[in-house]
C-alpha positions as CSV (number, residue, x, y, z in Angstrom):
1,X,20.2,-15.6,12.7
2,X,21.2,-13.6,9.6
3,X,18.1,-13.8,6.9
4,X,20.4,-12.6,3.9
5,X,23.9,-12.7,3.4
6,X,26.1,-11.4,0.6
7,X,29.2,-13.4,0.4
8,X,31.7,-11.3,-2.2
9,X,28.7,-10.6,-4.4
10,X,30.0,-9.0,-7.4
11,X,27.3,-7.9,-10.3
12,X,28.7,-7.3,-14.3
13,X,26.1,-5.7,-17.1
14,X,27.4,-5.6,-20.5
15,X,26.6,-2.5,-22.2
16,X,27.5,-3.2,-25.7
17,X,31.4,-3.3,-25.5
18,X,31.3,-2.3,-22.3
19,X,31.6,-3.8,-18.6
20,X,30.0,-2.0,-16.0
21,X,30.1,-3.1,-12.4
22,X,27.1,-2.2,-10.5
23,X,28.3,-4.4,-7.4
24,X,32.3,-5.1,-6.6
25,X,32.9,-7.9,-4.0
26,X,29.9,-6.6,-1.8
27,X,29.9,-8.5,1.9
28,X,27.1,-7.7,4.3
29,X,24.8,-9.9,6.4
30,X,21.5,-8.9,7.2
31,X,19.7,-10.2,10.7
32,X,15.9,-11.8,11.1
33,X,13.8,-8.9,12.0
34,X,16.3,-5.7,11.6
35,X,14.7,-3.2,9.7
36,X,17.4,-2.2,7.3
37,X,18.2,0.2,4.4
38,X,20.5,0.0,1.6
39,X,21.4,3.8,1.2
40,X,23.6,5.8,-1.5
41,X,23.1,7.7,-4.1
42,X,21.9,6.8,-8.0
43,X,24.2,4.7,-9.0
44,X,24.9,3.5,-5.9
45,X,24.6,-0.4,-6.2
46,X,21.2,-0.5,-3.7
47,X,18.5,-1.5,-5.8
48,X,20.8,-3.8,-7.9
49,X,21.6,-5.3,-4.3
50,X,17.9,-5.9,-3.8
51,X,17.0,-7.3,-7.0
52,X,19.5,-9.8,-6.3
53,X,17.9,-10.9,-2.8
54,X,14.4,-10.9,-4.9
55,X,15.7,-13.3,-7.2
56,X,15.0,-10.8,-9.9
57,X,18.7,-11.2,-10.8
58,X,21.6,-12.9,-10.7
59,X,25.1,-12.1,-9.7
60,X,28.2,-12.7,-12.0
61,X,30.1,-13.8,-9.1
62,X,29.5,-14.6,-5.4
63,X,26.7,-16.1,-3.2
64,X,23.7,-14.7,-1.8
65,X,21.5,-16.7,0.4
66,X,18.2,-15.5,1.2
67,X,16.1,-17.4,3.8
68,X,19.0,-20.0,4.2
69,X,18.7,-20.9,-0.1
70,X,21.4,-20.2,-1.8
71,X,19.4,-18.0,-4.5
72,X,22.1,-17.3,-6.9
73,X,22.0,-21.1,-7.4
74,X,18.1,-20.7,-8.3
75,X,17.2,-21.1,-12.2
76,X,14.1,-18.6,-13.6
77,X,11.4,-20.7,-12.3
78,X,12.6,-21.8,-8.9
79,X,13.7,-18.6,-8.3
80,X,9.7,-17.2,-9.3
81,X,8.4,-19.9,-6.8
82,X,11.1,-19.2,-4.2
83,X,10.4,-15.4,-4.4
84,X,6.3,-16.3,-4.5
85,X,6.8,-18.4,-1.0
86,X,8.9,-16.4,0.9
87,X,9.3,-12.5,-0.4
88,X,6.8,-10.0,-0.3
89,X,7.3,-6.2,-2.4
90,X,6.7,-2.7,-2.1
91,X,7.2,-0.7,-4.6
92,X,7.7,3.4,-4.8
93,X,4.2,3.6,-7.4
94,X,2.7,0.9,-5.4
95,X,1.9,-0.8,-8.5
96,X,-2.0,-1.3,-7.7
97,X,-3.5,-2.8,-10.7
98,X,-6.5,0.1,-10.9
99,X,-9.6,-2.6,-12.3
100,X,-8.9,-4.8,-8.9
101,X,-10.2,-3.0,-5.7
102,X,-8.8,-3.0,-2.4
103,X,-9.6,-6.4,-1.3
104,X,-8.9,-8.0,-4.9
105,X,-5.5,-6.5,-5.1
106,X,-4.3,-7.6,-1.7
107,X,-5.5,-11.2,-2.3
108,X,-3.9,-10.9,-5.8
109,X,-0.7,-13.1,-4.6
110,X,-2.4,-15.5,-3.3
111,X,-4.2,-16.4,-5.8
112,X,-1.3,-16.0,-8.5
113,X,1.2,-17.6,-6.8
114,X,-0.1,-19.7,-3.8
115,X,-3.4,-20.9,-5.4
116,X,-4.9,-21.1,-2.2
117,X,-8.9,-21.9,-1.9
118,X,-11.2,-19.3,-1.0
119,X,-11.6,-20.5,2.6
120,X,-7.6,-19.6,3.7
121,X,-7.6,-16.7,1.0
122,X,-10.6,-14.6,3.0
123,X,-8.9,-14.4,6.5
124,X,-5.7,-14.0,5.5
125,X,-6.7,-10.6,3.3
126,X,-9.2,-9.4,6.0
127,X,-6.5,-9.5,8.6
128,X,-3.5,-7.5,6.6
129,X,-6.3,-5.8,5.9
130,X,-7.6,-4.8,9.5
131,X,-3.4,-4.2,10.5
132,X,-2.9,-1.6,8.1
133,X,-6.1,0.1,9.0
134,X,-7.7,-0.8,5.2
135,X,-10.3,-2.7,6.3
136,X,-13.0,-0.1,5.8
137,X,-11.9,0.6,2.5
138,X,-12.2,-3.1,0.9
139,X,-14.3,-2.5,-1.7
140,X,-12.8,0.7,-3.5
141,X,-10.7,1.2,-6.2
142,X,-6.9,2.5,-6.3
143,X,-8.0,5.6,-8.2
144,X,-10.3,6.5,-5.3
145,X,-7.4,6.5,-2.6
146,X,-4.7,9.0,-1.5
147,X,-1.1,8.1,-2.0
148,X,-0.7,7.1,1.3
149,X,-3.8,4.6,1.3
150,X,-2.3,3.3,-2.1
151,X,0.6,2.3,0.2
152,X,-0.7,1.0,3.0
153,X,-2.6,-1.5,0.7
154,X,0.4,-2.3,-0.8
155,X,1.9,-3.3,2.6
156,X,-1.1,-5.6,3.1
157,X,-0.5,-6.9,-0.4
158,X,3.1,-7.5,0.6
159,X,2.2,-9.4,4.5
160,X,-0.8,-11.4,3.0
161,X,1.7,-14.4,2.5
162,X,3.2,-14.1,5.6
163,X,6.6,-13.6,4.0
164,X,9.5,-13.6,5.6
165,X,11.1,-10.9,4.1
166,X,9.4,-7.9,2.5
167,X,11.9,-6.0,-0.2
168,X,10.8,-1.9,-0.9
169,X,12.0,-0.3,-3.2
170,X,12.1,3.7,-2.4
171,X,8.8,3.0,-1.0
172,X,8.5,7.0,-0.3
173,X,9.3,8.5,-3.0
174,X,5.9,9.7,-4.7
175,X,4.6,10.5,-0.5
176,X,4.7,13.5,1.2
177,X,6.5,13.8,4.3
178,X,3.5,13.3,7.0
179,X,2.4,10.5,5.1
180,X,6.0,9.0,4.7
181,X,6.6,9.0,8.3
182,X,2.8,7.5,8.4
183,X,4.3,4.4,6.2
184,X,7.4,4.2,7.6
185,X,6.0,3.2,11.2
186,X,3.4,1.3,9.3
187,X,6.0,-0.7,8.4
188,X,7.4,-0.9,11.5
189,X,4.3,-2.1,13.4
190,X,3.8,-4.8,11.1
191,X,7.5,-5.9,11.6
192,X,6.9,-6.3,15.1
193,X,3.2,-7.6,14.5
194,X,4.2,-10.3,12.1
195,X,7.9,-10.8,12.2
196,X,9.0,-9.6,9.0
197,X,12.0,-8.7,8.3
198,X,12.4,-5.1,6.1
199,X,15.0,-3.9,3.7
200,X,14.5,-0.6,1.8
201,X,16.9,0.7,-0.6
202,X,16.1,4.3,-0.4
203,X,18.4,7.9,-0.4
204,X,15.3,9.3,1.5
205,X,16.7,10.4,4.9
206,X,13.3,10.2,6.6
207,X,13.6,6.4,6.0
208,X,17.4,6.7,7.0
209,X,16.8,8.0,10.2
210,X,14.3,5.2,11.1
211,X,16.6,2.4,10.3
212,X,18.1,-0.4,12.5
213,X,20.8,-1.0,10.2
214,X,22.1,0.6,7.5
215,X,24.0,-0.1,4.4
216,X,26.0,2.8,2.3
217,X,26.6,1.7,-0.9
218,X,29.2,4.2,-3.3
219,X,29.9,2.8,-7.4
220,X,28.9,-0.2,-6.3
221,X,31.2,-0.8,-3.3
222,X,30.0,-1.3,0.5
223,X,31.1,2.0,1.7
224,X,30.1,1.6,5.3
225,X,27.0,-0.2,8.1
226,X,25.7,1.7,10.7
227,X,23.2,0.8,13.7
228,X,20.8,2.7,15.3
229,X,21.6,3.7,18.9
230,X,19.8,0.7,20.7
231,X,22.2,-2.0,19.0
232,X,19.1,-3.4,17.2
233,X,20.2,-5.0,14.1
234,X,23.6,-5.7,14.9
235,X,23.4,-8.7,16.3
């Protein structure tokens, strides 16, 4: 079961006179569960492609269906709730919001988007929590965390609506490489601990190598897909 197709997506900005294409008749299908990178270089197409499956865009031409909804078909505020309901984010400065400590940022969403009463709210934070290994840190702030605590909140923040999809984008990029590789099997444990499905757009090869499935995107064209040597992700 594919959880995001691109069906000869194509994606037009105007820049004054100009039309510039950062997508061109793009065609992929992403499986439930692969753990999956859009790859390429600045430029590239990838994190236009992934703002389009966050509903934080629209394409010019095309479909993409997230989740089995037709998303491109989503006005501002369906596409808001749809993202709310069934997305989660990571993002590469982890965007923490520094007066909220641990605990207050990871039940953030749910009580922005999901309105949830305190009751539900309190074991659903405490268990992303306790899976990223953040329980013991509740009650700080982001300013008294490493980089790579900052993350791993930020992964809790993104699982606490049991999503089934969690977008990052270039979720390495301010992380040294011990605690990038520490992340990127975070993220991996909690896809097989709660099902999520992961897509990273990323030119980081530590997250490359790691990858089920890979997309290479050139000036905005579907270059190529790879799959890891077990098969996983092509199915």
């Amino acid at each position: 079961m594919n959880i995001v197709t691109f069906n000869n997506v194509s994606k037009i900005y105007q820049m004054g006179q100009v039309e510039v294409a950062a997508l061109r008749d793009v065609t992929f299908a992403i499986p439930q569960g692969a753990f999956t990178a859009l790859i390429g270089p600045s430029g590239s197409g990838k994190t236009t492609a992934l703002n389009l499956i966050g509903c934080l865009d629209s394409p010019t031409r095309g479909e993409v269906t997230v989740a089995g909804q037709a998303v491109n078909l989503l006005g501002r505020r369906s596409g808001a709730d749809f993202r709310g309901r069934h997305l989660g984010f990571v993002f590469q400065d982890f965007n923490l919001l520094p007066v909220l400590t641990v605990y207050e940022n990871v039940e953030y969403p749910l009580l922005m988007i999901r309105d949830q009463p305190k009751a539900q709210r309190r074991p659903a934070v405490e268990r992303v929590l306790a899976a990223v290994g953040m329980a013991d840190q509740a009650r700080k702030y982001p300013g008294q965390l490493s980089g790579g605590q900052k993350q791993r909140v930020a992964v809790a923040r993104a699982l606490v609506g049991t999503p089934e999809l969690v977008l990052a984008d270039e979720p390495t990029a301010n992380l040294d490489s011990g605690t990038a590789f520490m992340v990127i099997s975070l993220m991996k444990q909690m896809r097989d601990a709660f099902g999520t499905t992961f897509v990273f757009s990323t030119h980081d090869p530590r997250i490359m190598e790691q990858a089920e499935l890979t997309f290479r995107m050139v000036d905005g064209h579907l270059a190529d897909t790879g799959v890891d040597s077990s098969g996983q992700g092509a199915s």
